[in-house]
C-alpha positions as CSV (number, residue, x, y, z in Angstrom):
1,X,0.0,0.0,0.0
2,X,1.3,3.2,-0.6
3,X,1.8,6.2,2.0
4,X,2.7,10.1,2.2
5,X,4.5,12.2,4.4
6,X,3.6,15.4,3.9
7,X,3.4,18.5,6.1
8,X,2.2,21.7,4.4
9,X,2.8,25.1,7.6
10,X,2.0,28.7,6.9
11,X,2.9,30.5,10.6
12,X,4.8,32.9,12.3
13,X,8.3,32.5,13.6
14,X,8.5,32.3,17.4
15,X,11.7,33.3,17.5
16,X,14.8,33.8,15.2
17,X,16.3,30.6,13.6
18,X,19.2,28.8,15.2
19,X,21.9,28.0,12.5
20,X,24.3,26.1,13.1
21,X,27.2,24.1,10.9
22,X,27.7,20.2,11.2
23,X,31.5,19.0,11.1
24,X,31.5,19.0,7.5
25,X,30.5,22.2,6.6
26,X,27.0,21.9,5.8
27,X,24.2,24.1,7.5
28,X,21.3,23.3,9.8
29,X,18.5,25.6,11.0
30,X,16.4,25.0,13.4
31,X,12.9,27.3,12.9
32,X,9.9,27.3,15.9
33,X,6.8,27.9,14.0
34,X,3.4,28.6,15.3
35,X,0.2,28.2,13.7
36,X,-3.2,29.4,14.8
37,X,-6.8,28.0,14.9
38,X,-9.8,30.0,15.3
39,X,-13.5,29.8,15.5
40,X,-16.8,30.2,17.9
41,X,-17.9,27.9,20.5
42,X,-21.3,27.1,20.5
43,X,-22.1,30.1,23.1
44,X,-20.6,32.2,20.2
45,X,-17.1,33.1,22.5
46,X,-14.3,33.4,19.8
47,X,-11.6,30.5,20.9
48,X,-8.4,30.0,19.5
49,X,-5.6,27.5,19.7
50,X,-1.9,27.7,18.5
51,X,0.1,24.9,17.8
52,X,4.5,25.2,17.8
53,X,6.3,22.9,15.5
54,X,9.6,22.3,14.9
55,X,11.1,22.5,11.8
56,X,14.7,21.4,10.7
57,X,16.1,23.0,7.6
58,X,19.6,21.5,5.8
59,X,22.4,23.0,3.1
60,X,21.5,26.2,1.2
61,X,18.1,26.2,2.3
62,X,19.2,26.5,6.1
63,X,21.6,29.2,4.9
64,X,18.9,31.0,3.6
65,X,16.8,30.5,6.4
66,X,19.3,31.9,8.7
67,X,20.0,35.1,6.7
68,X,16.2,36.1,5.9
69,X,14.1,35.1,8.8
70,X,13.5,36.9,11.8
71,X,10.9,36.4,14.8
72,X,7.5,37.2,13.7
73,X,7.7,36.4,9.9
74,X,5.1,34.6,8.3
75,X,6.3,32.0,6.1
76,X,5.5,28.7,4.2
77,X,7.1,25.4,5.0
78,X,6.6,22.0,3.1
79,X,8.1,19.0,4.2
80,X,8.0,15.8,6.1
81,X,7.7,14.4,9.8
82,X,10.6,12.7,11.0
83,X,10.5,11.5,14.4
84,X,14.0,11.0,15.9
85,X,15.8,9.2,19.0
86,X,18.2,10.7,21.2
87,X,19.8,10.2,24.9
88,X,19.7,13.4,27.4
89,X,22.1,14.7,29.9
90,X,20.7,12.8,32.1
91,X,20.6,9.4,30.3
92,X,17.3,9.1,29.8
93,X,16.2,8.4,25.8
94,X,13.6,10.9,24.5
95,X,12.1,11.6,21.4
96,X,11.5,14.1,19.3
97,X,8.9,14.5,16.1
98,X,9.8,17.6,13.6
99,X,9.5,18.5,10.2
100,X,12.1,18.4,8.2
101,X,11.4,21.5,5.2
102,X,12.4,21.3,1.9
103,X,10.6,24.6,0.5
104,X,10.2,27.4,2.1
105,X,8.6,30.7,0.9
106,X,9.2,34.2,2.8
107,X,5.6,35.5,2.7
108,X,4.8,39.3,3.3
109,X,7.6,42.3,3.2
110,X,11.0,42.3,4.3
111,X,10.3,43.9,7.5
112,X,8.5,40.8,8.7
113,X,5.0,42.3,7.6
114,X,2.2,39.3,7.0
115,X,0.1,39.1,3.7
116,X,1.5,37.9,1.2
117,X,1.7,38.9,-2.3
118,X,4.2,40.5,-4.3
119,X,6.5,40.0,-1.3
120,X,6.8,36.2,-1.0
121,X,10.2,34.5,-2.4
122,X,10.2,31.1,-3.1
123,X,13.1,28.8,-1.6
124,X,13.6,24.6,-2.4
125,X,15.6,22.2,-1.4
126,X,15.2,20.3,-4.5
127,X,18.0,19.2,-6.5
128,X,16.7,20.6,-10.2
129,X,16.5,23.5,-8.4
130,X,19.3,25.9,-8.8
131,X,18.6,27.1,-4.8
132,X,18.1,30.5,-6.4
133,X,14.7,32.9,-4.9
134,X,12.2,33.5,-7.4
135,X,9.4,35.9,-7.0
136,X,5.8,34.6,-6.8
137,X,3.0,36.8,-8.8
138,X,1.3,37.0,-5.7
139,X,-1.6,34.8,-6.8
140,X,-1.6,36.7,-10.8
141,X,-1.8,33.6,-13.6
142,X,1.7,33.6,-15.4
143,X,1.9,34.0,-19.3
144,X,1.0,37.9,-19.2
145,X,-2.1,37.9,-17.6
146,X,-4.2,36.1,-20.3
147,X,-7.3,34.9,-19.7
148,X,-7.4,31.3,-20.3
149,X,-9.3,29.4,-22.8
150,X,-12.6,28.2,-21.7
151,X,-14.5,26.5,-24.5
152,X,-11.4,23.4,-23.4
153,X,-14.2,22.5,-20.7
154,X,-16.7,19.8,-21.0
155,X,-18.9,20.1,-18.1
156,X,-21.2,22.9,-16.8
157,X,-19.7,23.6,-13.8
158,X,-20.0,27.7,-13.4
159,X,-16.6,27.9,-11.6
């Protein structure tokens, strides 16, 4: 049977990333990303709920992380969970569950504003990729702006 393990995050940074460099020279970023839920209790009360999750970036994409993030930035993470062992000070095993990213878009201005839009830059950690930004078009269709061709459509559907 097959699976997926996939982890889509839009949030705010918590705090500013960690970066650190492993023995052979490679970077790794550590990011604390919180998410919020909200909605209305049956009494009509707004609630809300945020969730933190750890995210683990490697190589260029750390790097980038690093130099571009601050606390409070809104940004865009895909990636997968990876749960890992380890022993602490004390001796005793622990685990730990994070996500480890490879994409990232900066979303809103440079000065940590929210949003989106013209704003975002798009990161990957993929190998085609040449680990350059690119801009989005904020949400505009690519190819100019044309309007595309309809009449392609065989059902009714209005939308």
């Amino acid at each position: 049977m097959a699976s997926v393990n996939k982890v889509i995050l839009i949030g705010n940074l918590g705090r500013d990333p960690e970066t650190r460099y492993t023995t052979g020279g490679d970077a790794v970023t550590n990011l604390r990303i919180a998410t919020t839920e909200a909605w209305k209790d049956k009494s009509g009360e707004k609630q809300e709920k945020t969730e933190w999750h750890t995210v683990v970036l490697f190589g260029r994409l750390a790097e980038i992380a690093g130099e571009y993030l601050k606390k409070g930035r809104p940004v865009y993470i895909e990636g997968r969970l990876q749960t890992r062992k380890y022993t602490d000070k004390e001796g005793v095993e622990k685990y730990s569950t994070e996500i480890v990213a490879d994409r990232m878009q900066l979303l809103g201005s440079r000065d940590g504003g929210g949003g989106g839009g013209a704003g975002d830059t798009d990161f990957s950690a993929a190998p085609a990729s040449s680990g350059a930004p690119t801009k989005s078009g904020g949400g505009a269709p690519k190819g100019g702006g044309a309007k595309p061709k309809t009449d392609d459509f065989d059902d009714d559907i209005p939308f």
